[in-house]
N, C-alpha and C positions, 0 to 999 in steps of 0.2 A: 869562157871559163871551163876549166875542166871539172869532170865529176865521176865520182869510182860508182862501177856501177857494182848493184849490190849481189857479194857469188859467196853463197852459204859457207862451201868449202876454203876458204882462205879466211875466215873468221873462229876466234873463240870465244864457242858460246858457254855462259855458264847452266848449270842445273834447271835453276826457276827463269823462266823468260816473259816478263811482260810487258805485251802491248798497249799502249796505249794513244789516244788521241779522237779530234771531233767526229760525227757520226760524219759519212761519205767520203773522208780520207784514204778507205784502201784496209781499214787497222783487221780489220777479220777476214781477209783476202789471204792478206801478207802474213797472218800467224797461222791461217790452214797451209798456205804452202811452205811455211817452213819445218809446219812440224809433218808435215805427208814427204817432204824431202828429207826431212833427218830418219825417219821410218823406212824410207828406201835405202839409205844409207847401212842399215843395219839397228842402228836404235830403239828402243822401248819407249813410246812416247806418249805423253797422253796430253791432249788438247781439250783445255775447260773454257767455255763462254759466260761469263758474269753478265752480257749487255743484253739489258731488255729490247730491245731492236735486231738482237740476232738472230741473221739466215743460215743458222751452221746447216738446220735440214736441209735447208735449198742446196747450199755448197755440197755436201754429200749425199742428198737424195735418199736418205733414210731416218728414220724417225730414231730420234736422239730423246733420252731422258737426263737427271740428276749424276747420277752412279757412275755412267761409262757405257758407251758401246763400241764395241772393235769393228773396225772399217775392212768392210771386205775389201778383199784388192791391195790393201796397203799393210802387210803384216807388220805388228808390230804399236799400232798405231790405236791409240782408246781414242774414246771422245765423247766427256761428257757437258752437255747443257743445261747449267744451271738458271731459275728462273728468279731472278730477285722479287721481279714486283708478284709473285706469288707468294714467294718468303717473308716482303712487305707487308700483303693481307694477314697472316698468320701471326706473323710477330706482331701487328698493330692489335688483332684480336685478343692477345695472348694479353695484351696490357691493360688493353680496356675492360674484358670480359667482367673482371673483377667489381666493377663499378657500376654496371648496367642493375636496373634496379634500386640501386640506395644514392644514387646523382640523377636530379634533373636531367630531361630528354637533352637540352640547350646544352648542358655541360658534357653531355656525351657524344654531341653531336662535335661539339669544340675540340674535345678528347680525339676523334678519329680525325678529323682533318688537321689536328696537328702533326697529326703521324702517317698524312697520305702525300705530303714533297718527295721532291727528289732526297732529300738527306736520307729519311727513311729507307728509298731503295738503295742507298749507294751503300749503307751499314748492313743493309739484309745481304747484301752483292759479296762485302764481306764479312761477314759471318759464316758465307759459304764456300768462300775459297779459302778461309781459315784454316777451315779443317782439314785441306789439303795440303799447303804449304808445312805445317806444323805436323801432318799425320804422318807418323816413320815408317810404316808398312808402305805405305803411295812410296813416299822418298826411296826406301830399298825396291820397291819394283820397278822404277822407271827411271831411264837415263834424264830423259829430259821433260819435265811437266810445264805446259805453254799455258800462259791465261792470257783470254782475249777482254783485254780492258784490265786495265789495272786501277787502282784506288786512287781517289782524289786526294790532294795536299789535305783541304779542308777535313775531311771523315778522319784519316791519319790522324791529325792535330787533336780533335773531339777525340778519338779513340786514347789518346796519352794524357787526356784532363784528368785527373782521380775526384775531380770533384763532380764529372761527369756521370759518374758510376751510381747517386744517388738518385731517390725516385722523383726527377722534378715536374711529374704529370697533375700532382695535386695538390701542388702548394706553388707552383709556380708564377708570378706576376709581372714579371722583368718585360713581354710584350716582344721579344727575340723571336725568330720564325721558325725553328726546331725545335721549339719547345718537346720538351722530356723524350727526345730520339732513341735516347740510349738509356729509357728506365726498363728495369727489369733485366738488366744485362752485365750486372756487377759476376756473376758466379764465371762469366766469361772472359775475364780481365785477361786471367794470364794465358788463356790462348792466343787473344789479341796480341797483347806485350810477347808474344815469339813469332807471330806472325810478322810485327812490325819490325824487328830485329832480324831475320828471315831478310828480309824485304831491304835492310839497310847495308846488307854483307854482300860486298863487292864479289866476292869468291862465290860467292852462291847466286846471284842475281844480278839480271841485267835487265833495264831499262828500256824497251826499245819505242821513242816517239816517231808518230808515223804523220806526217805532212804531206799537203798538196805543195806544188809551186807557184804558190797564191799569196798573198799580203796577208790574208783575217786568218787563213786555218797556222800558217809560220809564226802569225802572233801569239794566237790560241796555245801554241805548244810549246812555245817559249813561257808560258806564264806557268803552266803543268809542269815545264823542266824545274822551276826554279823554284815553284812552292815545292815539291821532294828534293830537292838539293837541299833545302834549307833545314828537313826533316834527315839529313842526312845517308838518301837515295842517289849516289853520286854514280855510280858505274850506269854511264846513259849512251846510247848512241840516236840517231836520228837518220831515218829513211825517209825521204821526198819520194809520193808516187805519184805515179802518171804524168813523167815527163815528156815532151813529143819531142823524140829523136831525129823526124829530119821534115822538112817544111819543102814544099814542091809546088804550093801557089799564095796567092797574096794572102787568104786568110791563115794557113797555116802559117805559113812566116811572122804573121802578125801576133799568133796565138804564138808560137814561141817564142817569140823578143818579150811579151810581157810575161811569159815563165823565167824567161834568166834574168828580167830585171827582177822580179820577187824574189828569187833567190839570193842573186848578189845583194839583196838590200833589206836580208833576211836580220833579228837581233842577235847584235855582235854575242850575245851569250851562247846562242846554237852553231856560230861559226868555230869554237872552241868545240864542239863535240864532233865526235867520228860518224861523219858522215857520208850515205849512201845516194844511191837515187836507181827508181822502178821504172822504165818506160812504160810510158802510157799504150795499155791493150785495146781491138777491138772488142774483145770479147769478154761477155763478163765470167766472173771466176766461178764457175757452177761445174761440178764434175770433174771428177778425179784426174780426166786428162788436160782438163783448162787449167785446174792449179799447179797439174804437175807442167806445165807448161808456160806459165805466168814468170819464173826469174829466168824462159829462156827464150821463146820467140813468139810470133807473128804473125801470121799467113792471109792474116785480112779476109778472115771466112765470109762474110757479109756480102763478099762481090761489091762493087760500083756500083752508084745511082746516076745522073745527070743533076747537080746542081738542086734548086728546090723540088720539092715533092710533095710536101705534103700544104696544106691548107687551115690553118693554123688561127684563130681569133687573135688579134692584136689586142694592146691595149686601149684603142676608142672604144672600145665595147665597152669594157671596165666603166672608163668614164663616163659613157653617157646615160648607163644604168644610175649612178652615184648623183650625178646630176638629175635627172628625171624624178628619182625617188625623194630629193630632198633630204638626205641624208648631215647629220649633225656634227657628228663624229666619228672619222675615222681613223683606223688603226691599221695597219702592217704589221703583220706576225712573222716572224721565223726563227730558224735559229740561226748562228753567226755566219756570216759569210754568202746569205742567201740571195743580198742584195734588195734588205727589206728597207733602209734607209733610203736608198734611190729610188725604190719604188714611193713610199709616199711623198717626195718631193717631185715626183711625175705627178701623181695626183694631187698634189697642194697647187700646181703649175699649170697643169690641164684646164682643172675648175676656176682658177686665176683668171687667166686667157677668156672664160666663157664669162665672164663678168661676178663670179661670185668672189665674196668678200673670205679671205683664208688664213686660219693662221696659222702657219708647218712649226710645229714641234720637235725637235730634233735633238738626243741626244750626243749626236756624233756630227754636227751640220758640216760637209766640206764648204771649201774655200769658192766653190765656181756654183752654190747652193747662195751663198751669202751674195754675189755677182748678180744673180739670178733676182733674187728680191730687190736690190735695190735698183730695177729696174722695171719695176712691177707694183704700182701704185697699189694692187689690189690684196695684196700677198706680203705680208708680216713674219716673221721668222722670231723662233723663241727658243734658245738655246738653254739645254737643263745639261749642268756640270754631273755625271753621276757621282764621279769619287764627293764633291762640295755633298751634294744631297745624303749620299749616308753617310759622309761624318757628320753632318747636321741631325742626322735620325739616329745613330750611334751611342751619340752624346748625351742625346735625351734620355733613351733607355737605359743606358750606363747611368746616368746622376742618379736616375728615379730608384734603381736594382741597388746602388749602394745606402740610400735611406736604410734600407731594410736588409740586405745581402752581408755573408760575410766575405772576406778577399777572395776565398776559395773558390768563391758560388761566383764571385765576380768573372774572374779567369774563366767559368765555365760561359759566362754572358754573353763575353767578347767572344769568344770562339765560335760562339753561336753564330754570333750578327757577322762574322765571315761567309756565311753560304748564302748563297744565291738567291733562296728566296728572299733576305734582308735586304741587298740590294732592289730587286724588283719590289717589294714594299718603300722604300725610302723614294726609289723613282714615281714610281705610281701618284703615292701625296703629291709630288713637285707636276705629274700633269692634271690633278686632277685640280689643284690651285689656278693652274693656265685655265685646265677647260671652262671652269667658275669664271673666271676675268674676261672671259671672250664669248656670251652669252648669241651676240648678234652676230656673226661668222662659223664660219665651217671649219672644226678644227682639224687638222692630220697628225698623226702622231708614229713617230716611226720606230715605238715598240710597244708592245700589247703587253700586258700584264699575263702572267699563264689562269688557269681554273682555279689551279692550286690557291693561288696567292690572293685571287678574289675571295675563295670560300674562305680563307683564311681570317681576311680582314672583317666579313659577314659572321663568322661565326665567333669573333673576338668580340663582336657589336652586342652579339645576342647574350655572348657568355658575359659581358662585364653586367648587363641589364640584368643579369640574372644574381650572380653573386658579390657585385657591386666591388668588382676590383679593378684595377688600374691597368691591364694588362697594355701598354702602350696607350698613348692618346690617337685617338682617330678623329682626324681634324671632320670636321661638318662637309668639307669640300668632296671626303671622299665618303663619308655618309650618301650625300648627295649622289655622287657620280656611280655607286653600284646599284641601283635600280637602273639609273637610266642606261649604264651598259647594256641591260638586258632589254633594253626594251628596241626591237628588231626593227623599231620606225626611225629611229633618231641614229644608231649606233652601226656601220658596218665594220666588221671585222676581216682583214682582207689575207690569206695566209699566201705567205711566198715562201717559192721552195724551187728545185732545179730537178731536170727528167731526170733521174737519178734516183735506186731502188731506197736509198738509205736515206738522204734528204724527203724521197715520197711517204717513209713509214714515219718518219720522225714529225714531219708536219700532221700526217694523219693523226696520233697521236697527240696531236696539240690540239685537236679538231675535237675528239673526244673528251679531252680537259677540259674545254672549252662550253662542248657541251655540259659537263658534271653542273656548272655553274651557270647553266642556264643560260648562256649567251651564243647568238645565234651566229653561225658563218657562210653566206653566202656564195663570196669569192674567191678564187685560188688563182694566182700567178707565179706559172712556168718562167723563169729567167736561165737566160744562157741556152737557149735551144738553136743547137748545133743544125736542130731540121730545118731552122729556115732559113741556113748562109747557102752563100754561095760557095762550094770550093769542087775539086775533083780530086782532092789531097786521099789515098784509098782509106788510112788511118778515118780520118774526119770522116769519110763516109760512114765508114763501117760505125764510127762513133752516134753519128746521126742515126742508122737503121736502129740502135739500141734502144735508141731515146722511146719508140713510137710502142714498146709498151709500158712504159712510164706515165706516157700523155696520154695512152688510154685510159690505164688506172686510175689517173686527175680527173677523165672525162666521167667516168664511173662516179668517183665519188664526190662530187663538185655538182651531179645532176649536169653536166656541161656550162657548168657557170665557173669557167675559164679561160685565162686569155695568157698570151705567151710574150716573150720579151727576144729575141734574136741574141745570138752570141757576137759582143762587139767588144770589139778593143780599146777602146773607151767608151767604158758604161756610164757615161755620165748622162746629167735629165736631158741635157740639149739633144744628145748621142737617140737617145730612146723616143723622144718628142721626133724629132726627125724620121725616126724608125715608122711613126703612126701614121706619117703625113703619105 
């Protein structure tokens, strides 16, 4: 199959450019080199980061603030770093402040955790590039203004409710997970409403989604295309990075047959858009000459290794820690794509095989997952629909919000129980019912609830016992099961992530949430580690020397309570269980 590879100068770009797509795709790579390349060109450019995980510093090696700093070296070229989750603090304080003192401790306590989600940073993220897409001074001084991350469907959506714009932090009971996101934010309507109009005008904006050659990140971005298509964000194009250009032993060959099958078997909805593709670099993109360098060549600076090198914990370590301790419940954390499903069905299977009694959990169970059990007396499988789950929990808080809501407030409800953390609530109940019905067995469960979402459902417990409202039903099963998360004897929480700098901060990150909520993390699993194939491919070498400070930084912050999974071409449990033996 052929594929154009992506060349700046044979494309029209428009004014505003944003990037966007999941964390370790390339998306902050690929928007410092194109806006360092349109600055060579002659250009006025100014390059903004919205994402709380961003290494603009790193990439340019200068301490970057809010406002703008001009990059030596690259005339032409601004670059400012915006900090949402500091914008978050401020604007959370900014709401609450008011109420400290004349509300209960409990109710203030409810107050700031409703406003510490992801929604909240993703409204402060734009709140602050608002003011740039909309500010005419910016517009007349620069040819081209880049944002690295662009805004979610969801936020969009919330941002166009008018009923949204009311104060719903003190009267609200509906039991939705954004609760009052956007109170105190009515005097900002209509910079918003130009912003999103900005952001819809083909002539002025462009879209650009940035993909691995992978199944979950091709899906991920298909879902982002089409909730702004549907907001009427149409001018999109799609760049695929890191594809490996040419394969020279069996693992590379191997490694590219399953990049062109995820491509070719990408959703027919992205095969409709203008599509590009980045060969995969050794090297990572830090410094003005590695970006200027990234849409043109190669040189495999790393040198050759010989085949393995380093010495690396498997996953029997994992397991016979989780066995030994006696452990009750466990969970796999990551975020999409990380290969946290496979991994607890390694561990549901592991512990199977040693005689204990298992029940894997699985919101996503494949087909050779369901094989697998019924060939394994010891080991039970329990499949939770997520779309069945929240419209089951949907449903509820919608009937409850209309007793009492008017249509307006309703529209505002639904919009809500769109975002993330409503989902991860409506799933949660549905394992926290399993983990209750399975008292005598070890359960696996192959997604964690984040910090967030616990403190969320604890501090709805405490606020309802306080002002004796209805804010959603919290079934007894999950009364139950948030103590015993926290409790470090019965529950491990295991986080999977890949050597890679952007999956490393993102799990860390989780790890800290995680903490907020008092629950303890142990384990970390490395998957896809290129350090321990076999190839002489110089790419995949050089790919491999990268990794090794990634799996330091895991070794650091894990106390070395880590173990790695190999890069295979079928990562399936048998694939990995074989990998251990």
């Amino acid at each position: 199959m052929e594929y154009t590879t992506f060349e700046l100068g044979k494309m029209h770009l428009t004014k505003y450019l944003f990037f966007t797509g999941k964390g370790g795709v390339g998306k902050t790579s690929t928007a410092c080199a194109v806006a360092v390349n349109l600055a060579d060109r002659g250009g006025k450019v100014l390059l903004i980061s919205t994402d709380p995980a961003s290494n603009l510093q790193d990439v340019f090696h200068r301490e970057l603030d809010g406002k703008g700093v001009a990059i030596d070296g690259v005339p032409g070229l601004v670059v400012a770093n915006l900090n949402p989750e500091e914008a978050a603090r401020e604007y959370r304080e900014s709401v609450v402040a008011p109420y400290r003192g004349k509300l209960p401790a409990s109710v203030i306590t409810n107050m700031e955790e409703q406003l510490s989600g992801s929604c909240t940073v993703e409204i402060a993220a734009f709140d602050q590039f608002s003011n740039f897409i909309t500010n005419e001074e910016t517009s007349k001084e620069y040819d081209y203004i880049i944002f690295d991350t662009a805004p979610t469907g969801h936020t969009l959506r919330m941002l166009q409710l008018p009923s949204a714009w009311s104060n719903f932090i003190t009267d609200s009971t509906h039991g939705a997970s954004c609760l009052g996101q956007l109170a105190g934010l009515g005097e900002k309507q209509s910079m918003y409403k130009a912003a999103v109009e900005n952001l819809a005008d083909g002539a002025k904006t462009t879209l650009i989604l940035v993909s691995r050659p992978e199944e979950t990140p091709l899906l991920e971005v298909e879902r982002s295309s089409r909730e702004l298509k549907e907001l009427g964000i149409l001018n999109q194009l799609l760049i695929i990075n890191g594809v490996l250009m040419e394969a020279t032993d069996v693992l590379s060959q191997n490694i590219l047959a399953k990049q062109q099958k995820a491509m070719e078997n990408r959703p027919a909805a992205l095969k409709g858009l203008e599509t590009y593709i980045l060969p995969l670099r050794s090297y990572n993109i830090l410094g003005l000459e590695n970006i200027r360098a990234f849409f043109q060549q190669d040189d495999f600076s790393y040198g050759e290794r010989d085949g393995k090198s380093v010495d690396l914990p498997g996953m029997d370590v994992l397991i016979e820690d989780i066995y030994n301790t006696g452990k009750k419940v466990i969970f796999t954390m990551g975020k999409g794509g990380v290969g946290k499903t496979t991994a607890a069905a390694t561990i549901a299977l592991a512990l199977a095989k040693r005689g204990k009694k298992v029940h894997l959990t699985s919101t996503d169970p494949a087909a050779d997952l369901e094989h697998i059990i019924s060939e394994n007396k010891n080991m039970t499988l329990h499949k939770i629909d997520e779309k069945q789950e929240l419209s089951r929990y949907r449903d509820e808080v919608l009937r409850k919000a209309r007793e009492t809501m008017s249509e307006a407030d309703v529209a505002y409800i639904e919009e809500d129980l769109r975002s993330p953390c409503t989902q991860e609530i409506a799933v949660f109940r549905a394992f926290a019912e399993v983990v209750a019905q399975a008292e005598d067995a070890v359960v696996v469960i192959d997604t964690a609830p984040t910090g967030h979402t616990l403190l969320l459902l604890d501090a709805t417990q405490s606020y309802h016992k306080e002002v004796q409202r209805t804010k959603g039903e919290i079934p007894p099963a999950v009364q139950q099961l948030l103590p015993r998360l926290r409790d470090a004897g019965q529950t491990e929480v295991v986080i999977v992530t890949l050597p890679e700098a952007t999956p490393v901060f993102e799990a860390s990150r989780l790890k800290d949430d995680l903490a907020r909520a008092g629950i303890h993390n142990k384990w970390w699993i490395m998957n896809q580690c290129l350090s321990l194939a076999d190839t002489k491919n110089p790419m995949l070498l050089a790919r491999a020397a990268a990794e090794k400070e990634w799996l330091e930084n895991v070794r650091q912050i894990s106390g070395g309570n880590f173990v790695s999974i190999p890069w295979l071409q079928d990562a399936s449990v048998q694939s990995i269980i074989k990998s251990m033996a």
